[in-house]
N, C-alpha and C positions, 0 to 999 in steps of 0.2 A: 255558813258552810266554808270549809278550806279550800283551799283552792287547786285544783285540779293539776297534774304537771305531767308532762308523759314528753321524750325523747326521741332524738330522731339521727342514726349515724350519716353522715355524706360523707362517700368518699371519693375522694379527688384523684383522679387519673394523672397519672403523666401525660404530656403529651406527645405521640412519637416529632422525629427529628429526620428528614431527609438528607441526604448528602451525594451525590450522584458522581463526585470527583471531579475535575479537572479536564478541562477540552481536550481532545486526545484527534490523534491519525494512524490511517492504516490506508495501505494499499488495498486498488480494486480487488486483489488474486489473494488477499490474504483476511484471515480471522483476526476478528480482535475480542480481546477477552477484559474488562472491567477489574481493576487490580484495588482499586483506590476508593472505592464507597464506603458508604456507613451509616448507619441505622440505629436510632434508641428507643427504645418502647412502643414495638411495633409488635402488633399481631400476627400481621401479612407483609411479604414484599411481592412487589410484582415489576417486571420490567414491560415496557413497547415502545415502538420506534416509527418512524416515519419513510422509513426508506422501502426498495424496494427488497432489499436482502430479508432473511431469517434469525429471529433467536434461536441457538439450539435449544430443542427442546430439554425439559427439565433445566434447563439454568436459567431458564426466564424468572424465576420465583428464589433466588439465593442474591449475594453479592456479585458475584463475579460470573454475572452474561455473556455469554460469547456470541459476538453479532459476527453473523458472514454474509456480507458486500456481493452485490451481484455488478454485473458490466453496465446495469444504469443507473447503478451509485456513483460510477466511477465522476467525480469532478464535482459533486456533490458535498453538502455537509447534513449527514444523519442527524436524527435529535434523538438519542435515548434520555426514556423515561425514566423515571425511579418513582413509583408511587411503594406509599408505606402504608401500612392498613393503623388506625390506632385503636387501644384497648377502650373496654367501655363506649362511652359517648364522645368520644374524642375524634375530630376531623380526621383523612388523612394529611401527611403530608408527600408532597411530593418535589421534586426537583428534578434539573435535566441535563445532559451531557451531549456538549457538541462534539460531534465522531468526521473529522475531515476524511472523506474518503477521495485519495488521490489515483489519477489515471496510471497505469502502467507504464514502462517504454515499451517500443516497439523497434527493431534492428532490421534494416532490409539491406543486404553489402551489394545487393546489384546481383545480374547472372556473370555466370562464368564468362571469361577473356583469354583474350592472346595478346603479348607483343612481341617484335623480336628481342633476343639477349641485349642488342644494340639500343632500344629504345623504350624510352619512360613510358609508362603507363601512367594516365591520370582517369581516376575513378570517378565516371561522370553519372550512376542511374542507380549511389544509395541514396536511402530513403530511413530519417529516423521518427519517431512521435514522441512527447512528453519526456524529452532529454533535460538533464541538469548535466549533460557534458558528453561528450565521444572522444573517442580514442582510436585508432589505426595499429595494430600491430601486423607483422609477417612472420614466416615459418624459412624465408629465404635469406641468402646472401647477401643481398641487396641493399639500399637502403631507402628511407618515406619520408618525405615532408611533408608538412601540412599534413600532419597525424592528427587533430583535433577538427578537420574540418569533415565534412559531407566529401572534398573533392581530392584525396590524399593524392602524392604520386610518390609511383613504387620505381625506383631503376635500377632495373639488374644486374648484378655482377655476371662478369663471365662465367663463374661457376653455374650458376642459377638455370645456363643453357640445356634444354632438354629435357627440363623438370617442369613439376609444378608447383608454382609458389601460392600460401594460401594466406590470404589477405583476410584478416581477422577484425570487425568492428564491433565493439564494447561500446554500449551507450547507457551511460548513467541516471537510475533511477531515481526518482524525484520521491522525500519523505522514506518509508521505508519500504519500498518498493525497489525491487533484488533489478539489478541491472541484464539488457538484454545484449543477446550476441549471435551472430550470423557471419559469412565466413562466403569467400568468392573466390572461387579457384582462378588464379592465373598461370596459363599457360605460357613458358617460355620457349620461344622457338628460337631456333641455332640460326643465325645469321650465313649468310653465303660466305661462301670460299671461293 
């Protein structure tokens, strides 16, 4: 008898390829959106995360997720996901991206004051949070030292008398996180005659 011969095709899948991009940061008050990923021989993409915030819906399943951070991310590091579905009998792959989610600042220039035209003002009851820096500006004559501290002082010019001057604190946000600002009316009163 001859001998019998019959065939058999295999074929061989690729295998997908994860890439989840590059550690990244975003402020507690802001979206971040996934710019940097990438995928080879995938079926499916899918994103999830660890935090407390949400993917928007519909971009959880594309490249580029937009995770939005809630107030108890803030200080936290999210871990987004990337999982890759593969074709055929082929594993996923997956891989992951760390998401610094940094605190905001916070700006409190104190309440409203008085001093006379004759005498310094020093600003003793601001209050700032997750500062990379403050700043002191006015709207008056006058002029302020210690403009980078929590305890500026403001001294009046004669002109300044009978006005109000408005005492401006800028405190610089940390990562990208938009800098805050708050503002304390000081009242100048006219000295005696």
């Amino acid at each position: 008898c001859a001998d019998a011969v019959d065939t058999k095709a295999l074929t061989i899948t690729d295998s997908p390829t994860a890439d989840a991009g590059v550690a990244a940061e975003t402020c507690e008050n802001l979206s971040y959106t996934v710019t940097d990923a990438a995928v080879t021989n995938n079926a499916s993409i899918l994103w999830t995360h660890d935090g407390d915030g949400t993917i928007t819906p519909g971009t959880e399943t594309t490249l580029s997720p937009e995770y939005n951070p809630v107030a108890t991310d803030a200080g936290t590091v999210v871990t987004l996901t990337l999982t890759v579905g593969g074709n055929g009998s082929c594993a996923d792959a997956v891989d992951t991206k760390a998401l610094t989610i940094t605190d905001s600042p916070t700006a409190d220039a104190g309440a409203a004051a008085e001093t006379c035209e004759n005498a310094a003002y020093t600003v003793m009851d601001a209050a700032v949070t997750n500062s990379a820096g403050i700043l002191w500006t006015h709207d008056g004559n006058g002029s302020i030292v210690n403009a980078t501290t929590l305890n500026p002082v403001y001294t009046p010019a004669p002109t300044d008398a009978g006005n109000i001057v408005t005492l401006t604190l800028t405190v610089t946000g940390n990562g990208s996180c938009a800098d805050a600002v708050d503002t304390k009316a000081l009242t100048i009163t006219d000295s005696p005659t």
